[in-house]
N, C-alpha and C positions, 0 to 999 in steps of 0.2 A: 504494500500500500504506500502511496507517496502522497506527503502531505508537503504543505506550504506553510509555514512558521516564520513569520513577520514580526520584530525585526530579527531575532536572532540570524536569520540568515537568507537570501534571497534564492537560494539552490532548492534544492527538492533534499528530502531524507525518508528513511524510512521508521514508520514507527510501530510502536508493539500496544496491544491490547484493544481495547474499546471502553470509555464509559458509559456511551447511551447508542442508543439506535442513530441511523440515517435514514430520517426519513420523508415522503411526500405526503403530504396532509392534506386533504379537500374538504371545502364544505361548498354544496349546493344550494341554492338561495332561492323558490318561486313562489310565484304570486301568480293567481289564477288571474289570466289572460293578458299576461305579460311573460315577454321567453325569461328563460330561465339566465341563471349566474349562477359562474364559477370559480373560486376560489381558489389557487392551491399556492402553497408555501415549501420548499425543499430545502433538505438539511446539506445545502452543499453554498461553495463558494460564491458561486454567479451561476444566471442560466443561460444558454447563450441559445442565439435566435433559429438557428438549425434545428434545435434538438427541441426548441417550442413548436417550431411549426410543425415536425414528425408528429408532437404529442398531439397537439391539437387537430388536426387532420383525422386523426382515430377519434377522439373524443367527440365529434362532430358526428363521424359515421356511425358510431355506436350510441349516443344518446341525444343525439340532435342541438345542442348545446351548441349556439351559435361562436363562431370565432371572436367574435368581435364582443364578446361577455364573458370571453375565460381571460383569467389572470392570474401567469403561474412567477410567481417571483425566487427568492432565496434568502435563507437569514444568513449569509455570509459569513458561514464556520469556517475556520481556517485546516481546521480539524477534519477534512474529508478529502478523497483522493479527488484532484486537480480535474476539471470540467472548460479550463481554460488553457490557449498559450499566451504566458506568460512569464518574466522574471526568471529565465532561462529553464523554465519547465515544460511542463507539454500537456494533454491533454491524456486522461486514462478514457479508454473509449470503450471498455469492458462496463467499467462503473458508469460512463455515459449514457450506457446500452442499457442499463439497469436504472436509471436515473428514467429517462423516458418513459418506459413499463410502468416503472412506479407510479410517475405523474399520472397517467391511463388510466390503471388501478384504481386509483386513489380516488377519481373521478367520477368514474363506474361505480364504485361503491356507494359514494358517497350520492349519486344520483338514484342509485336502485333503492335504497334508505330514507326516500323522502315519504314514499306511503301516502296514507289519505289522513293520517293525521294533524292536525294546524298544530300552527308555530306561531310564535309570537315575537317579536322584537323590543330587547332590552337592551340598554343603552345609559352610561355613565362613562365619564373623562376620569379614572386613575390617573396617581403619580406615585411613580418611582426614582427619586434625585440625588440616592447615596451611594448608586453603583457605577452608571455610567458618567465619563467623562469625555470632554473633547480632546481629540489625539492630536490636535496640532495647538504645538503650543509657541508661544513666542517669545523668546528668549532674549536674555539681555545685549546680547550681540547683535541684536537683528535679525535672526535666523530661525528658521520655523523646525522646530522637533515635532517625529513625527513617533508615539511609543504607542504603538499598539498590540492588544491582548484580544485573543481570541475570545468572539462573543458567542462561544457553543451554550454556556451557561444560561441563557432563554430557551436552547431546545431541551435540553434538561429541565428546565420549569415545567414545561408545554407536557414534556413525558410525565410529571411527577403529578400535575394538576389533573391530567385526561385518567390516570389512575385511582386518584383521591374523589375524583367527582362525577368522571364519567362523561359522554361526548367528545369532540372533538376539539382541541385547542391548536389556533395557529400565531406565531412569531409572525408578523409582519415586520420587517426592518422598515424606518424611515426616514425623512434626509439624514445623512450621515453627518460624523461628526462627535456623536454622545452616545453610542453606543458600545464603545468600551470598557474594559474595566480596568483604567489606568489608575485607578486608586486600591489596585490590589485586594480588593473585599475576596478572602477564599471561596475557592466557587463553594464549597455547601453553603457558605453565609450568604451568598449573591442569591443564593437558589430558595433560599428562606424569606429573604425579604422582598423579593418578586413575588413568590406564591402568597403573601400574606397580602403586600399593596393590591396586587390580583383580585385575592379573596374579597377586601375591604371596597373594592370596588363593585365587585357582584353583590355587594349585600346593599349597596345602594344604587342601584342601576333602577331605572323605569322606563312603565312600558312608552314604546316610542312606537305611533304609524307610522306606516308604510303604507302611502299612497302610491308608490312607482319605483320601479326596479328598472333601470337601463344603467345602460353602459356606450360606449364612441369608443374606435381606434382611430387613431391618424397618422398618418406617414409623414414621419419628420426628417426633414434636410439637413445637413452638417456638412462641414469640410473638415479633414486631416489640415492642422496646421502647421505652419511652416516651420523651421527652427533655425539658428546660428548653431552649427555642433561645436563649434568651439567655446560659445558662451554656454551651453549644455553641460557640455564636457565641465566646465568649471565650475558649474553649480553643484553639481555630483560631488566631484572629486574634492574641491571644499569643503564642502560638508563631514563626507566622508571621512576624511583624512584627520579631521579635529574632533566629532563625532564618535564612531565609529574604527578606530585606526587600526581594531586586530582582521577585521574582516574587509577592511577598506578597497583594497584592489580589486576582490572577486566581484564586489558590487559593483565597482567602477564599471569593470567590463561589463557585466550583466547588463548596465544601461550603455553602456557603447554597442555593444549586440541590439541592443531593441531597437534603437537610432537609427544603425545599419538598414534592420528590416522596414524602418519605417520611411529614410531619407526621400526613395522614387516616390511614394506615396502622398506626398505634400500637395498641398490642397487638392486633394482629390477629393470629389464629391458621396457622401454616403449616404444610406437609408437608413431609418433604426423606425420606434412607432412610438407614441404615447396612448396611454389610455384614459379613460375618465369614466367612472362607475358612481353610480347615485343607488343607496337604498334610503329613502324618508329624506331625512334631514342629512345623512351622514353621507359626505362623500369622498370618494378615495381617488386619486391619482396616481396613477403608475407609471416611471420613470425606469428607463434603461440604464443607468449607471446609478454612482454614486453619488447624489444630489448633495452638495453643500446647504449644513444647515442654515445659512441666510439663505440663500436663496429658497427653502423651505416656507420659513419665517413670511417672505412675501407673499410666495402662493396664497398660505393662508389668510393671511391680513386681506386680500385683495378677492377671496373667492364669493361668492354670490350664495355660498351654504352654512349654516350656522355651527356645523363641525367636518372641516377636512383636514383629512389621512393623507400625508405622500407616503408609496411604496414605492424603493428608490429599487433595483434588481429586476424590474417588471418587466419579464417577456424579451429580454434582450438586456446585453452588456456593451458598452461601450466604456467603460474607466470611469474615473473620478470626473465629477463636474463640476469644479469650482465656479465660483465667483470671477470679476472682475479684478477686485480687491483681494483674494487669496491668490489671483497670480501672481499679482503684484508683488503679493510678501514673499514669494516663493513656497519651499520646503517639498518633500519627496510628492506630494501627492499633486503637483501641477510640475514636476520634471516631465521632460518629454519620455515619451516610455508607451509599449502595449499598454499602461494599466490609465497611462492621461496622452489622448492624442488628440483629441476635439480643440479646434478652435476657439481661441476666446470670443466672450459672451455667448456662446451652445449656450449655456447652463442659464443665462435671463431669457435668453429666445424659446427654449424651453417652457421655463412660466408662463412666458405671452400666452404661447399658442395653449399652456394647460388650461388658463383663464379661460380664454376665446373657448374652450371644448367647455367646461366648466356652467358659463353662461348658453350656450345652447342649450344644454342638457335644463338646466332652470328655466329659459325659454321653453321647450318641449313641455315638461311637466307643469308649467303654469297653463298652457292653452288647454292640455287635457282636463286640466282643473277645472277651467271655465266652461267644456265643454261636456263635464260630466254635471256639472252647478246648471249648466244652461238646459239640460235635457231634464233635470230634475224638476226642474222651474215649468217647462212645459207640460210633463205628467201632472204636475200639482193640478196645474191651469185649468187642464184637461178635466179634472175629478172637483174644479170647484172649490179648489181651497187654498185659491188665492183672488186677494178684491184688494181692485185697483180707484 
């Protein structure tokens, strides 16, 4: 098995044992006379856009579950064998092969499970703010640290809660940034006080309608940006060398390797997709990379629903999306690299268009309002018990 362990070291290693499962988690979401939503979440790094559209193509054929309302992301364990090339490793295409099935499965199940019995929707905003931290930090020098700890410790919650309570529990990751655990909480103690914040949250959740279930994909436009390799070269190896100095040269290379493959590729033009899913008031956006949490932060200030979700991993990977202002500072997650190759501002052009999808979907569900208010008003009419 090859794992990825950040920063320890940017190679591939092998490692020994297991603590929790890997796994694909689905929940299926419907509302009589509206298509159905799907959910899935995976215990691996990233997903990448190949290996969603295999899954979804099936999931289509076998339960009629519209493409453009599945949403399969990742909570971004560093702890599972490599689903990406990257950081001079590769892709394990056994467990990729495995990874797909799973999603299927997962889906399948979880759609043949829906039955004829009603659901209901509950709904409360938890906080959990003593585990995670942001991994880029900024230091007195100028210079952006970048220390990051694998966040497997949510899919261990997600395993310990579906145990304890029963049903399905999913890990959505969101703009990145706070999802670490650089303040070292032992994972059993991280895993205690998620399932408790967790818990403290179910116990005050209420019921929330659900007037309407949709979801929009959109094909979004990017360039491979351009770069100076010599001013690359020096942000690296800077760093590196004062940072880092016992492992300093194999990274160096590692990012002179990525360069390499990236150099013909400069501004060339790519596809990747965004999504936007509404259930009631709650609505989720799904992001191909790694969304910077300011630019999170805006999405939400700016969206047109009274609680949205970014799912940063969604249906496709493309690297880190910073800011503006985080390129500017620097630090490893806006070096040129496989894992950050998007042009600056992708990541606000992103938002736009998440808005723009955003307020359709609130356009959409308001006309239907009015036109279910307006046929209501005519029945009434009809029976006499309304006077004008």
């Amino acid at each position: 098995m090859i794992q990825w362990s950040l920063p320890v070291a940017f190679l591939p290693k092998h490692v020994k044992g297991q603590e929790g499962e890997l796994r694909a988690v689905a929940i299926v979401i419907e509302k009589p006379l509206t298509p159905k939503l799907a959910i899935v979440v995976c215990d691996v790094i990233v997903v990448t856009r190949d290996d969603v559209d295999a899954a979804v193509s099936e999931i289509e054929r076998t339960t009629g579950i519209l493409p453009a309302n599945i949403l399969i992301s990742a909570t971004h364990t560093h702890h599972a064998p490599s689903t990406i090339v990257v950081h001079g490793y590769g892709r394990d295409e056994v467990f990729c092969e495995r990874l797909r099935e799973g999603i299927i499965r997962a889906v399948q199940q979880a759609d043949a499970n829906l039955g004829d019995n009603e659901s209901h929707f509950y709904f409360h905003q938890g906080e959990e703010n003593t585990i995670g931290g942001n991994s880029r930090l900024l230091l007195a020098d100028g210079t952006i640290c970048g220390d990051v700890r694998s966040p497997s410790f949510y899919g261990l919650t997600a395993q310990e809660l579906e145990a304890e309570l029963g049903g399905s529990v999913c890990f959505l990751p969101g703009a990145f940034g706070s999802t670490h655990n650089v303040t070292e909480v032992p994972p059993p103690e991280a895993v205690r006080r998620l399932k408790g914040a967790i818990t403290d949250a179910m116990g005050l959740a209420k019921l929330m309608p659900v007037d309407k279930l949709a979801s929009i994909q959109r094909s979004f436009t990017f360039k491979v940006r351009t770069f100076d390799d010599e001013v690359e070269d020096e942000k690296v190896s800077s760093y590196c060398r004062k940072r880092v100095p016992d492992g300093a040269d194999s990274t160096i290379n590692v990012f002179r390797n990525m360069r390499q493959v990236l150099a013909p590729q400069q501004g060339q033009t790519r596809q990747t997709t965004l999504q936007a899913m509404v259930m009631g008031e709650v609505a989720i956006v799904g992001v191909p990379g790694e969304l910077f949490t300011g630019l999170g932060v805006d999405l939400k200030e700016r969206s047109p629903f009274q609680h949205t979700y970014i799912v940063s991993l969604a249906n496709d990977w493309m690297g880190y999306l910073p800011d503006r202002e985080a390129h500017e500072l620097g630090g490893y997650q806006t070096w040129m690299g496989l894992h950050s190759y998007a042009e600056e501002g992708t990541g606000e052009r992103m938002v736009d268009e998440s808005i723009r999808m955003l307020r359709q979907l609130r356009a959409k569900i308001r006309s239907k309002q009015t036109e279910v208010e307006t046929k209501k008003r005519l029945e009434r009419y009809q029976y006499g018990e309304l006077f004008f």
